[in-house]
C-alpha positions as CSV (number, residue, x, y, z in Angstrom):
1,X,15.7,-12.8,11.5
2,X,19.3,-13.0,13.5
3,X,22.1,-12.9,11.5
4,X,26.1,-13.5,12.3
5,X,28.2,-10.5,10.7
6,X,25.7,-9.5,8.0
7,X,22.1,-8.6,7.1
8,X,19.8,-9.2,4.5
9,X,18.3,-5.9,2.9
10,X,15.7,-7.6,1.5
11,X,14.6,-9.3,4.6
12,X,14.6,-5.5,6.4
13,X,12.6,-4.5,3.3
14,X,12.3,-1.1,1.1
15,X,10.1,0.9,3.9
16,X,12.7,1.2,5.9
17,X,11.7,2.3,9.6
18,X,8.3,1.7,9.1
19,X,6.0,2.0,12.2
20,X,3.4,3.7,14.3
21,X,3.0,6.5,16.6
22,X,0.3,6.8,19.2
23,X,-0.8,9.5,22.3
24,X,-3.1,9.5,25.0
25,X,-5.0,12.6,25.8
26,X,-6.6,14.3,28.7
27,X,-9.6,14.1,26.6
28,X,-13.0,11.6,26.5
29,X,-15.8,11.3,23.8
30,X,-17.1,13.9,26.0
31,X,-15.0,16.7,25.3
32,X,-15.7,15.5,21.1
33,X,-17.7,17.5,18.9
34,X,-20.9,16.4,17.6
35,X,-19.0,16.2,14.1
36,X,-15.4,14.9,13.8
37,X,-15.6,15.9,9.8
38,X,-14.2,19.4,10.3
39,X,-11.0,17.4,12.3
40,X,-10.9,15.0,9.1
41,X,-10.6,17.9,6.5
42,X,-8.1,19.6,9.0
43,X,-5.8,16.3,9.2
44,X,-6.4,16.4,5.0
45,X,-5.4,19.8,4.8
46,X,-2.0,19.4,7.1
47,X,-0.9,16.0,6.7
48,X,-0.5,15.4,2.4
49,X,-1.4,11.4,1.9
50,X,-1.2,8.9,-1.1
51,X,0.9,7.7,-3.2
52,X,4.1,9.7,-3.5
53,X,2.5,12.7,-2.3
54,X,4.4,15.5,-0.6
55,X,4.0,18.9,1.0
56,X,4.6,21.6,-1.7
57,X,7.9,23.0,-0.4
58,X,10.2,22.0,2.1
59,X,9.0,23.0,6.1
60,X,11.0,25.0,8.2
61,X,11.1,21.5,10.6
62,X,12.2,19.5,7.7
63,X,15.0,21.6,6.5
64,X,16.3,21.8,10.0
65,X,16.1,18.2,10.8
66,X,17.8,17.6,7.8
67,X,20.6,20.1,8.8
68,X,20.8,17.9,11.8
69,X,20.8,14.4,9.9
70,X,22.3,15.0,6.7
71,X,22.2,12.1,4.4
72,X,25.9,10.0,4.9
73,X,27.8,8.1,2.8
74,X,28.5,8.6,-1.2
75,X,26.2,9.0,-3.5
76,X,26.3,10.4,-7.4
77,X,25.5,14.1,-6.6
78,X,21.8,13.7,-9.2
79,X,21.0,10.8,-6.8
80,X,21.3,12.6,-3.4
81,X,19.7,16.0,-5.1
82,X,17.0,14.1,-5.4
83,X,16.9,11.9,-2.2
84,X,17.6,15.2,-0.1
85,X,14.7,17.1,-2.6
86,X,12.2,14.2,-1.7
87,X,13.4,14.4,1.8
88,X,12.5,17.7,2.3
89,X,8.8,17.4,0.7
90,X,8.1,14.2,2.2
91,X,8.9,15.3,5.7
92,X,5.5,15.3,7.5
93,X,3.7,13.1,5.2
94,X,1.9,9.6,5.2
95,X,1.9,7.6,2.3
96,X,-0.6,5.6,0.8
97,X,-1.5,1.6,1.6
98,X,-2.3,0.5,5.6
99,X,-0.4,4.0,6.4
100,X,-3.2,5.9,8.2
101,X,-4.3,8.5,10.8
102,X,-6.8,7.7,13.9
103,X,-8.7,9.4,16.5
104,X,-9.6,6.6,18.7
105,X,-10.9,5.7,22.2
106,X,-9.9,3.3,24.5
107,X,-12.2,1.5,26.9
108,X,-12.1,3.9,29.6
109,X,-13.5,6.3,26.9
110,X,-10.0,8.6,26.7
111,X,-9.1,9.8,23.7
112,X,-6.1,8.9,21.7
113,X,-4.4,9.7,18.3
114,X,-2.7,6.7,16.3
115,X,-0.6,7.2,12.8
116,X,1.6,4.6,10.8
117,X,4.0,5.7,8.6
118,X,7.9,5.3,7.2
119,X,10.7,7.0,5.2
120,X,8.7,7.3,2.6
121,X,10.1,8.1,-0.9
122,X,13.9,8.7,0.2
123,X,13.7,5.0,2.4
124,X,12.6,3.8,-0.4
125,X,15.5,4.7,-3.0
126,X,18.2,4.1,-0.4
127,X,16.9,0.6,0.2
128,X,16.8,-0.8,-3.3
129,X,19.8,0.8,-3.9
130,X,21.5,-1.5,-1.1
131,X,19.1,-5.0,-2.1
132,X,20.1,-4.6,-5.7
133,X,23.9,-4.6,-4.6
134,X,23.4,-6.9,-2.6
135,X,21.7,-9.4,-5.4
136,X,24.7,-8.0,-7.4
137,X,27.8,-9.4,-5.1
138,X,25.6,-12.7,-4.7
139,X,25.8,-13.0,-8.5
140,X,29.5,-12.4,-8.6
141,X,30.3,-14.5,-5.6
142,X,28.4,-17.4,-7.5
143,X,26.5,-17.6,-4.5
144,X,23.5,-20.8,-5.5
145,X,20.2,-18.8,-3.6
146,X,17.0,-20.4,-3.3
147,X,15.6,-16.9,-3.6
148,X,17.9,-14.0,-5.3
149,X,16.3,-11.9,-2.0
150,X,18.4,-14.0,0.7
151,X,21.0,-11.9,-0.9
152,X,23.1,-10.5,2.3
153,X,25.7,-8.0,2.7
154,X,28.9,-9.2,5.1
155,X,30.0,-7.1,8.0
156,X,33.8,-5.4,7.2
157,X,32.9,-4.5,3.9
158,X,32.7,-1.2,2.2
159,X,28.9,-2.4,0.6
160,X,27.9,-3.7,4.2
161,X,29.1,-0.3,6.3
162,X,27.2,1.7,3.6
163,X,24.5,0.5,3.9
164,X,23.7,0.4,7.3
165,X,24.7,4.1,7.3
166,X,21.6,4.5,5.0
167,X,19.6,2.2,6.9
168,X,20.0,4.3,10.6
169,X,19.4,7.4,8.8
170,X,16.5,5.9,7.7
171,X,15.5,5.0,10.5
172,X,15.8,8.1,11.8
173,X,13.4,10.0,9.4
174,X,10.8,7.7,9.7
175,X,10.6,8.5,13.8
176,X,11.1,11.9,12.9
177,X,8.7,11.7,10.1
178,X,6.1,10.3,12.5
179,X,6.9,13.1,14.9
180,X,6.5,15.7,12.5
181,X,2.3,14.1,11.4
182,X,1.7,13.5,15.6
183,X,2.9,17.4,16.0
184,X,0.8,18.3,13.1
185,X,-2.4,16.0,14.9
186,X,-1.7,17.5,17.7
187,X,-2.6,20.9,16.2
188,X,-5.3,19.9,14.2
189,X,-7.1,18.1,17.4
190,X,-6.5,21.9,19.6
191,X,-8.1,23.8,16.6
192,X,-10.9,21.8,15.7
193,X,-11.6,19.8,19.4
194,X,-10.0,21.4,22.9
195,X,-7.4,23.7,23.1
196,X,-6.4,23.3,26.2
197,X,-5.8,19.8,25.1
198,X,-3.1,17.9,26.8
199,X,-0.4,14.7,25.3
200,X,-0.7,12.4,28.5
201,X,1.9,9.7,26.7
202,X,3.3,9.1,24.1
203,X,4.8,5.8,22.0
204,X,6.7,5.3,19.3
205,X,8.0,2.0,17.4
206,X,9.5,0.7,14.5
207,X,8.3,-2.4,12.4
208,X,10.4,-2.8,9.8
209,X,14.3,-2.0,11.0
210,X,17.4,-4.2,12.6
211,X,19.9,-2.9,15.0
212,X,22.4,-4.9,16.9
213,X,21.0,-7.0,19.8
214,X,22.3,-9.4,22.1
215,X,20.0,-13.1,22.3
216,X,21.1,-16.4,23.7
217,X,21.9,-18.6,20.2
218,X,22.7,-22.1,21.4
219,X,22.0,-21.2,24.7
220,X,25.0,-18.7,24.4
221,X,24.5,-15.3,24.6
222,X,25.3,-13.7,21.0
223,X,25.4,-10.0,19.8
224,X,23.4,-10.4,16.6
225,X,21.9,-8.2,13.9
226,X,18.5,-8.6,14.6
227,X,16.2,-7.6,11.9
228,X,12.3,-7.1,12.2
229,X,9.8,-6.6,9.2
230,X,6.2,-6.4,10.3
231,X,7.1,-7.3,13.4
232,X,8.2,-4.8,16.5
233,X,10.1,-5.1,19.5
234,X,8.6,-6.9,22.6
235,X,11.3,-7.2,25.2
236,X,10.1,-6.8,28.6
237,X,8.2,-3.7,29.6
238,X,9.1,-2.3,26.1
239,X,5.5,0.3,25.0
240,X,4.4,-0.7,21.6
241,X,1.7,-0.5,19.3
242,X,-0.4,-3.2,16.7
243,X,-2.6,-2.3,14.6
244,X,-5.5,-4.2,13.0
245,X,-7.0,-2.2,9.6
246,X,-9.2,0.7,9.0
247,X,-12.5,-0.1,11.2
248,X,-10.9,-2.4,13.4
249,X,-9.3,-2.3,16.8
250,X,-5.6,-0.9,17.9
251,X,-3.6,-2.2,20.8
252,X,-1.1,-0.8,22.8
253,X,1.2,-2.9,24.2
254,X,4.3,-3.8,26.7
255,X,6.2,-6.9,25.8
256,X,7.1,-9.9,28.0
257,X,10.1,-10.5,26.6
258,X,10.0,-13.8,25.7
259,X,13.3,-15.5,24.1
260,X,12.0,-18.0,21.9
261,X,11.1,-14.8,19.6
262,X,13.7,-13.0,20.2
263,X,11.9,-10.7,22.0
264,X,9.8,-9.9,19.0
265,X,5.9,-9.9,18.1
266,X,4.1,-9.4,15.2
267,X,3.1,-5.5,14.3
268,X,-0.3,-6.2,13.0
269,X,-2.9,-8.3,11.7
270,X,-1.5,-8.6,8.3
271,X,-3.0,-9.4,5.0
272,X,-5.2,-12.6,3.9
273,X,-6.2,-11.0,0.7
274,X,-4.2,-9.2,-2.0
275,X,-4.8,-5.9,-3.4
276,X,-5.6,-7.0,-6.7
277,X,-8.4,-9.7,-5.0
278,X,-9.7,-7.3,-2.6
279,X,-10.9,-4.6,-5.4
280,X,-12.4,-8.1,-7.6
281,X,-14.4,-9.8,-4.7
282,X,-15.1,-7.4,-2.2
283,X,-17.6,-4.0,-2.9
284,X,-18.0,-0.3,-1.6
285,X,-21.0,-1.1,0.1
286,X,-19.4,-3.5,2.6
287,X,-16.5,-1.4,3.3
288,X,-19.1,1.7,4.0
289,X,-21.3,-0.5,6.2
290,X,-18.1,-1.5,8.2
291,X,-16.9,1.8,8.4
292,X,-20.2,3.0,9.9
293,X,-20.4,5.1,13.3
294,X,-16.7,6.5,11.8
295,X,-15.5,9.8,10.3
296,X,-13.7,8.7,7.5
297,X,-13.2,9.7,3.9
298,X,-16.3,8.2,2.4
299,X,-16.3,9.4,-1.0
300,X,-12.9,7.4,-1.7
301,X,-14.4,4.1,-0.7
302,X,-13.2,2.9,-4.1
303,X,-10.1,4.2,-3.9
304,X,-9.9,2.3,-0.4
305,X,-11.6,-0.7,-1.0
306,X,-8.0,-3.4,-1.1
307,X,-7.7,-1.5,2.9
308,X,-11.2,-3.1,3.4
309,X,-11.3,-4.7,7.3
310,X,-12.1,-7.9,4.9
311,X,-8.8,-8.3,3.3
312,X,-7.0,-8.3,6.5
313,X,-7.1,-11.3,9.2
314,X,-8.8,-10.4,12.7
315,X,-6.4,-8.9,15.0
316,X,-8.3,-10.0,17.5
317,X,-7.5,-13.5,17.0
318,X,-3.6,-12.5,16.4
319,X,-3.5,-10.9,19.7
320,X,-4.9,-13.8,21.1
321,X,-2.5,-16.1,19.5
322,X,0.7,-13.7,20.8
323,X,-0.7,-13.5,24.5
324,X,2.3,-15.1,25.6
325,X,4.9,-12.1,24.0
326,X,3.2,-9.2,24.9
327,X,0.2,-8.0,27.4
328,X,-2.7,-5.5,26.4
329,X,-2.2,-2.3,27.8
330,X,-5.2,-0.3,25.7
331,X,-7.1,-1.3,23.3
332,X,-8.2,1.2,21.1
333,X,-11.7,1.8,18.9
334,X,-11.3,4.3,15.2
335,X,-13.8,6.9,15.9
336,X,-11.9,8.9,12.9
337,X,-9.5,7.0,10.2
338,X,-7.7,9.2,7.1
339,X,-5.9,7.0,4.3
340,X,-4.5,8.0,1.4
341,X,-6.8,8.2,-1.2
342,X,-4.8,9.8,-4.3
């Protein structure tokens, strides 16, 4: 979505900074253990997932991050307490839903590591804080919506600049939330796999975000606030990465760049089923028997059946049907997948 002087919070969404993380290794199946379920319970043990889940205290890395990007703006002194306090636990941690961690090869048989993740709890708070004033100044503006969520905040006002304040430090705990997991990965796949284990590259995107970006509008060029929810940047030569679902395939990426989408592309294969229909029509025993040949927290399969493969589309066919945005650098195969499961 481009907007003139303003953005819609609603349209950037509540998991603000949302995206994925992915390395390549030094490694192949080769170099794997006959077992990956001692790496699983290591991932389990360093990386707290589900819903609303946190570490127990605050990390040494998360207190001096956040020394480094305190939160900005005002807020009522109970309200950042407990932003900063969430902050601090939730730093390192992945959430619950299509978040997840991977081991995965590619089809040269090297090993990579994939995780999807946001801001998590303090995102969160921030963000409907902003879309709820937003839907407020509509109201008082009499502003006739089709949808009370077009509700948009206008650049030059006190509203607009505090939010986006909120929004690019969100931003900026999600990468460094991500960073924080990877590190933690990283460890676990030295302890339990090689340790002379090397990060060959590494790749980093948002999917849900907006940042100021120039695009021809009219055929004019046009400095816009560009705003992406589950979809990531795909300008020209720009490294991403799409996922599909648990048991399905991951791609890596480099965009083409191509105008008519603002240089955008989707960030995965998306949904076909809800939650709720998932858990009525699908059953355990399909998602195990999909989720063969994987290390994977089996004993939660029905606490994981509305993340079946089932209820998403095939991200084969959406890759297909975006061929002409980006080009396949990798694409990658779950050996390993951890979801939240609380």
């Amino acid at each position: 979505v481009a907007t003139r002087s303003a953005i819609i919070p609603s349209c950037v969404g509540v998991d603000l900074g949302c995206g994925m993380e992915a390395i390549k290794t030094n490694l192949t199946s080769a170099d794997l253990p006959d077992s990956l379920k001692p790496l699983l319970y290591r991932i389990e043990k360093l990386i707290p997932a589900g819903v609303g889940e946190a570490h127990n205290h605050s990390s040494t890395d998360a207190e001096r991050w956040l020394r480094k990007n305190p939160i900005p703006g005002e807020l009522k002194n109970d309200r950042r307490n407990k932003i900063e306090n969430n902050a601090l636990k939730q730093f390192g941690t992945l959430g619950s839903g299509n978040h997840f961690v991977e081991i995965s090869l590619d089809e040269d048989d090297t090993v990579w590591a994939v995780l999807h993740s946001g801001s998590r709890g303090p995102g969160n708070m921030l963000a409907q804080q902003h879309i709820s004033a937003a839907k407020k100044l509509a109201e008082q503006d009499g502003l006739k919506l089709e949808d009370k969520d077009l509700a948009w905040l206008s650049a030059d006002t006190p509203e607009f600049d505090a939010y986006v304040e909120h929004l690019l430090w969100a931003q900026r705990y999600a990468f460094g939330n991500r960073e924080a997991m990877m590190n933690a990965l990283i460890k676990a796949m030295r302890e339990k796999i090689a340790p002379g284990m090397k990060v060959l590259e590494r790749i980093s995107c948002h999917h849900n975000y907006t940042e100021q970006e120039t695009h021809l509008i009219d055929g004019k060029p046009e400095t816009v606030w560009l705003t992406r929810k589950g979809a990531i940047n795909a300008s020209s030569g720009f490294m991403g990465v799409i996922p599909g679902s648990m048991g399905t395939d991951t791609y890596v990426i480099q965009g083409l760049g191509n105008a008519d989408s603002y240089n955008s592309c989707s960030h995965g294969a998306g949904r076909k089923m809800s939650r709720s229909k998932a858990k009525k029509l699908l059953t355990t025993e399909d998602l195990r028997a999909q989720m063969a040949n994987r290390t994977w927290l089996s004993g939660s399969a029905e606490a994981l059946l509305d993340e079946s493969p089932d209820a998403y589309k095939d991200i084969a066919s959406v890759m297909e049907a975006q061929s002409d945005l980006v080009e396949v650098v990798a694409k990658l195969d779950a050996i390993l997948n951890f979801k939240g499961a609380k």
